[in-house]
C-alpha positions in Angstrom: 161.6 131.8 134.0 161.1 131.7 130.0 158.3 131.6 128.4 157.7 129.5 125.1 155.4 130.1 122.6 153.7 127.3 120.5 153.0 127.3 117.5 149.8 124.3 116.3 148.5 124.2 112.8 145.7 122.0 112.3 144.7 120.9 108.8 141.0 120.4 108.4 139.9 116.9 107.7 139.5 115.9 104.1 137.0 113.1 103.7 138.0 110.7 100.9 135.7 108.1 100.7 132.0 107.7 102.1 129.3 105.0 101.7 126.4 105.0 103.1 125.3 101.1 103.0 122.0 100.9 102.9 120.4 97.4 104.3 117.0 97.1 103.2 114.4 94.5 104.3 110.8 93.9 102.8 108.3 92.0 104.2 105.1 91.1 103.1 101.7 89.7 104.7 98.0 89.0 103.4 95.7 90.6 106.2 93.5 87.4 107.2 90.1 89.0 109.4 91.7 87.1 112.7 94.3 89.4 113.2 91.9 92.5 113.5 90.1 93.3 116.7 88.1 96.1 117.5 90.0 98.2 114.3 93.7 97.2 115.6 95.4 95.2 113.3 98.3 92.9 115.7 100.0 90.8 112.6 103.4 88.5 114.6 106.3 88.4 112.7 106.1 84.8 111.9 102.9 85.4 109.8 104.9 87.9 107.1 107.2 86.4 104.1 110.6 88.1 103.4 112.1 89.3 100.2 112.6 85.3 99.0 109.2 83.8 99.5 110.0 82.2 102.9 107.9 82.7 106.2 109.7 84.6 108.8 110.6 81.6 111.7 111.8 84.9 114.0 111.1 88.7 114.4 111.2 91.2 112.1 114.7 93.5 111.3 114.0 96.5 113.8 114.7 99.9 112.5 118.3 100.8 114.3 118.3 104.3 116.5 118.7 107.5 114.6 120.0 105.4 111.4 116.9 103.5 110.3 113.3 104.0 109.2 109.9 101.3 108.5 107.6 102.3 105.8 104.3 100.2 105.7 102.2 99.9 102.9 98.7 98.7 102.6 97.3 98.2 99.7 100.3 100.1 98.0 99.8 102.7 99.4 101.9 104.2 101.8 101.1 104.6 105.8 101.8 107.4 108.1 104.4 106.3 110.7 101.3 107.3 113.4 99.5 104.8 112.6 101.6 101.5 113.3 104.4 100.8 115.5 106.8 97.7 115.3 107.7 95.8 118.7 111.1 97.1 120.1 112.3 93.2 119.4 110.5 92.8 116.3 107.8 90.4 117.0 104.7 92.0 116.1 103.4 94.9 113.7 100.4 96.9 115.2 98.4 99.0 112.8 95.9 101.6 114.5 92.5 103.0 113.0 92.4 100.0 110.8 88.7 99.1 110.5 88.4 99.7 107.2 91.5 97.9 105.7 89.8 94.9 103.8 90.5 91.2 104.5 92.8 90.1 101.9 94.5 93.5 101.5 98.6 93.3 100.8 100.4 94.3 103.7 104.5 95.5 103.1 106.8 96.6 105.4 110.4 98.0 104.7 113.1 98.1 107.2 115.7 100.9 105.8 118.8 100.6 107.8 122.4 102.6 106.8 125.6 101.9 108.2 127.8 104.7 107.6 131.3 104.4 106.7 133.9 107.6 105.7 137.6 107.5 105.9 139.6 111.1 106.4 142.6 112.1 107.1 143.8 115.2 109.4 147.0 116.6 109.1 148.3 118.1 112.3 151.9 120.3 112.0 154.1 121.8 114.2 
């Protein structure tokens, strides 16, 4: 029986092209005092304004898994991502430890989600 002996060369993939395509959505609320109870802030999606002016009629954009962040402001200044959480489906914004955030105070939320695209090309020879 013979034996044969391959011989695989593998180029290593060059990538040509890659975008990173940022989608970015900013919402914005007023805190009004009946959304606060006992230092919890609970604000529903359809109380915030998008980008355009217009009330939200539907949730939030939701941060996609391992490709997508929220920043929340209040006041302009920026929150630590301990402090709130945003409803798996968008619905609601919940802001901890917020007894002292004054009635009236600007409220912003930014939903930062990428969608990745590269092209390559891999050369395999015999």
């Amino acid at each position: 029986m013979a034996t044969q002996l391959f011989k695989l060369v593998i180029d290593a993939a060059t990538t040509t092209d890659t975008a990173i395509n940022p989608e970015v959505d900013k919402y914005f609320y007023e805190l009004r005092e009946d959304e606060r109870t006992a230092g919890t802030i609970t604000i529903p999606a359809i109380q915030f304004t998008d980008n355009n002016g217009d009330i939200m009629t539907g949730n939030l954009t939701t941060a996609a898994t391992d490709n997508g962040y929220y920043l929340l402001f209040i006041n302009g200044v920026l929150q630590q991502s301990s402090l709130y959480t945003v409803s798996t489906d968008g619905s609601q914004v919940v802001i901890t430890d917020a007894a002292t955030v004054p009635v009236g105070a600007p409220i912003t939320l930014i939903v930062n989600n990428f969608a990745p695209v590269s092209d390559s090309t891999t050369t395999v020879t015999t």
